[in-house]
C-alpha positions as CSV (number, residue, x, y, z in Angstrom):
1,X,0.0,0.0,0.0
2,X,1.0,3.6,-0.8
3,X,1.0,6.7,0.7
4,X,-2.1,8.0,1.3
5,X,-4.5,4.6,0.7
6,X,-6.9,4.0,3.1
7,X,-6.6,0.6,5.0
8,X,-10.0,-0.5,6.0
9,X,-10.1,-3.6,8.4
10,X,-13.1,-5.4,9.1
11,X,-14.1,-6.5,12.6
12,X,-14.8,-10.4,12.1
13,X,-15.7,-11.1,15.5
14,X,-13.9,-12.1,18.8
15,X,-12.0,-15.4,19.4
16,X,-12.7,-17.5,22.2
17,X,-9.4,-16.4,23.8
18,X,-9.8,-12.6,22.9
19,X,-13.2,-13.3,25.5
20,X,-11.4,-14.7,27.8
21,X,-8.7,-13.0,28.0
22,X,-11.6,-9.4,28.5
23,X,-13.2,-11.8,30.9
24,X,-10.3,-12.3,33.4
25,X,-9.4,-8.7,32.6
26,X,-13.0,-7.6,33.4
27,X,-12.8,-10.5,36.8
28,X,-9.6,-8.0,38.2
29,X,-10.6,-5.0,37.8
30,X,-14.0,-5.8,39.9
31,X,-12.0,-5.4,43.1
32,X,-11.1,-2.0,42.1
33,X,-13.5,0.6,43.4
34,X,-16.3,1.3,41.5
35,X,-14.6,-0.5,38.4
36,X,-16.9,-3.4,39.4
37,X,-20.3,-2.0,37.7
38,X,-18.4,-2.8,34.4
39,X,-18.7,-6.2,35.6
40,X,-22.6,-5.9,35.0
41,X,-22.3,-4.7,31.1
42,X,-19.5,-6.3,29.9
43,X,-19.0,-10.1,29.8
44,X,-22.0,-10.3,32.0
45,X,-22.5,-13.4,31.0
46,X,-19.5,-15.5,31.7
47,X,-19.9,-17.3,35.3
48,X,-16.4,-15.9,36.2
49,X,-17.2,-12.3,35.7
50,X,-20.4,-12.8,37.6
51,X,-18.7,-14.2,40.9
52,X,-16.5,-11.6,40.5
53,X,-18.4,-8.8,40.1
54,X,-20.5,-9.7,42.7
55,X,-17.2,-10.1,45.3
56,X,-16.2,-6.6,44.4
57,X,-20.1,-5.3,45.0
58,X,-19.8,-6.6,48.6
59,X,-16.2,-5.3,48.5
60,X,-17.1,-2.0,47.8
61,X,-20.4,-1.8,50.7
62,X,-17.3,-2.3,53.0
63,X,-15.3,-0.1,51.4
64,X,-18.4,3.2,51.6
65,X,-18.7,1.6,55.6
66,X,-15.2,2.2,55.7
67,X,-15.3,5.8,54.6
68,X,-18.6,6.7,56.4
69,X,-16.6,6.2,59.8
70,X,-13.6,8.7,58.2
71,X,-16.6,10.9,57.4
72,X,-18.1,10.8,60.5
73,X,-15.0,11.4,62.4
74,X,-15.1,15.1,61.2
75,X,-18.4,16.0,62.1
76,X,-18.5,18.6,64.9
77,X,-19.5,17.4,67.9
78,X,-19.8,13.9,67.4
79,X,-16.3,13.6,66.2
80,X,-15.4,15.7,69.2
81,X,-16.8,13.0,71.3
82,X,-16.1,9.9,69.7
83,X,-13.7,10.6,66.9
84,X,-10.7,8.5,67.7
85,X,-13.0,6.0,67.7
86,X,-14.4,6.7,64.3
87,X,-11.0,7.2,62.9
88,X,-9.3,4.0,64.1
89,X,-12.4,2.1,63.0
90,X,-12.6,3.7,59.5
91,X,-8.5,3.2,58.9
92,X,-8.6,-0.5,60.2
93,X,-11.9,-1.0,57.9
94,X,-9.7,0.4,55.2
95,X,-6.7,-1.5,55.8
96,X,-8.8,-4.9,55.3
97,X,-10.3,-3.5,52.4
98,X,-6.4,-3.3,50.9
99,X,-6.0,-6.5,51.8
100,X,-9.3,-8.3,50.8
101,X,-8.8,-6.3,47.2
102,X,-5.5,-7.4,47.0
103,X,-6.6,-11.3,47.7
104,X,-9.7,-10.9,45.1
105,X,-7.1,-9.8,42.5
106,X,-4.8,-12.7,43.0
107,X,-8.0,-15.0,43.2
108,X,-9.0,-13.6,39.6
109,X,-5.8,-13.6,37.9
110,X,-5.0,-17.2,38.9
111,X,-8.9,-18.1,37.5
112,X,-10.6,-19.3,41.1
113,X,-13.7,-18.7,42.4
114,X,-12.9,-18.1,45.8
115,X,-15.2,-16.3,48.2
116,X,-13.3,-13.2,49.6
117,X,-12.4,-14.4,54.0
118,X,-15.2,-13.5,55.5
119,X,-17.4,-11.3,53.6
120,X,-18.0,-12.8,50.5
121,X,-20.6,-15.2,51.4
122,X,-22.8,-12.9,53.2
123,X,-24.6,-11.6,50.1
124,X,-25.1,-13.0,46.5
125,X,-26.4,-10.2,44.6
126,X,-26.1,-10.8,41.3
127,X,-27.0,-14.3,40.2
C-alpha cells in the first residue's frame, strides 16, 4: 500500500481467547472501586465475571462503611466526642479492604472462584 491509501479492516468477530482473555481482565478489575459496575455490562455473562463482580459489590459496601466512619470522624460534635473511635475504625476498615482487594485480585488472575475471608458469602447479589 502507498502513501495516502486507506486501509480499511473489518471486525470479524472475537476469538474465544480474545473473550477470555476481556473476561479475566474484566474479573480484576472488579476489586477496584467502583470499576466493578463494568462487571454488570461487559462479559455479564460468563460465570467468572459474575462471581467476580459480585465479590467486588460486597467489597465496595465495605469499602463506603469504611469511609462513612472517616466521614463521620469530622463532624462537629460527634467527632469531638467519639472521633478516635471513628477514625481507628474507619483506617482499620480500610486497611482490610487493601487487603481483601489485593486477595480478590490474585484470586481472579489465577482463574478461582474463591469467596473473599469472610465477607464474601454474606450476600449474593447478582446471580
Amino acid at each position: 500500500m502507498g502513501i495516502g491509501e486507506n486501509r480499511i479492516y473489518k471486525k470479524v468477530g472475537c476469538s474465544m481467547a480474545q473473550n477470555k482473555s476481556v473476561a479475566k481482565v474484566m474479573t480484576i478489575l472488579d476489586y477496584i472501586g467502583v470499576l466493578w459496575i463494568l462487571g454488570l455490562f461487559i462479559e455479564k455473562d460468563d460465570p467468572d465475571v459474575k462471581f467476580h463482580t459480585n465479590q467486588g459489590l460486597i467489597l465496595f459496601l465495605l469499602e463506603v462503611v469504611s469511609s462513612v466512619f472517616s466521614v463521620l470522624a469530622n463532624i462537629p460534635i460527634l467527632g469531638w466526642l467519639f472521633g478516635w473511635v471513628f477514625s481507628i475504625v474507619g483506617g482499620l476498615l480500610g486497611i482490610v479492604c487493601l487487603v481483601l482487594a489485593i486477595l480478590g485480585i490474585v484470586n481472579a488472575a489465577q482463574g478461582m472462584q474463591k469467596p473473599l475471608p469472610v465477607i464474601g458469602t454474606l450476600f449474593r447479589f447478582i446471580q
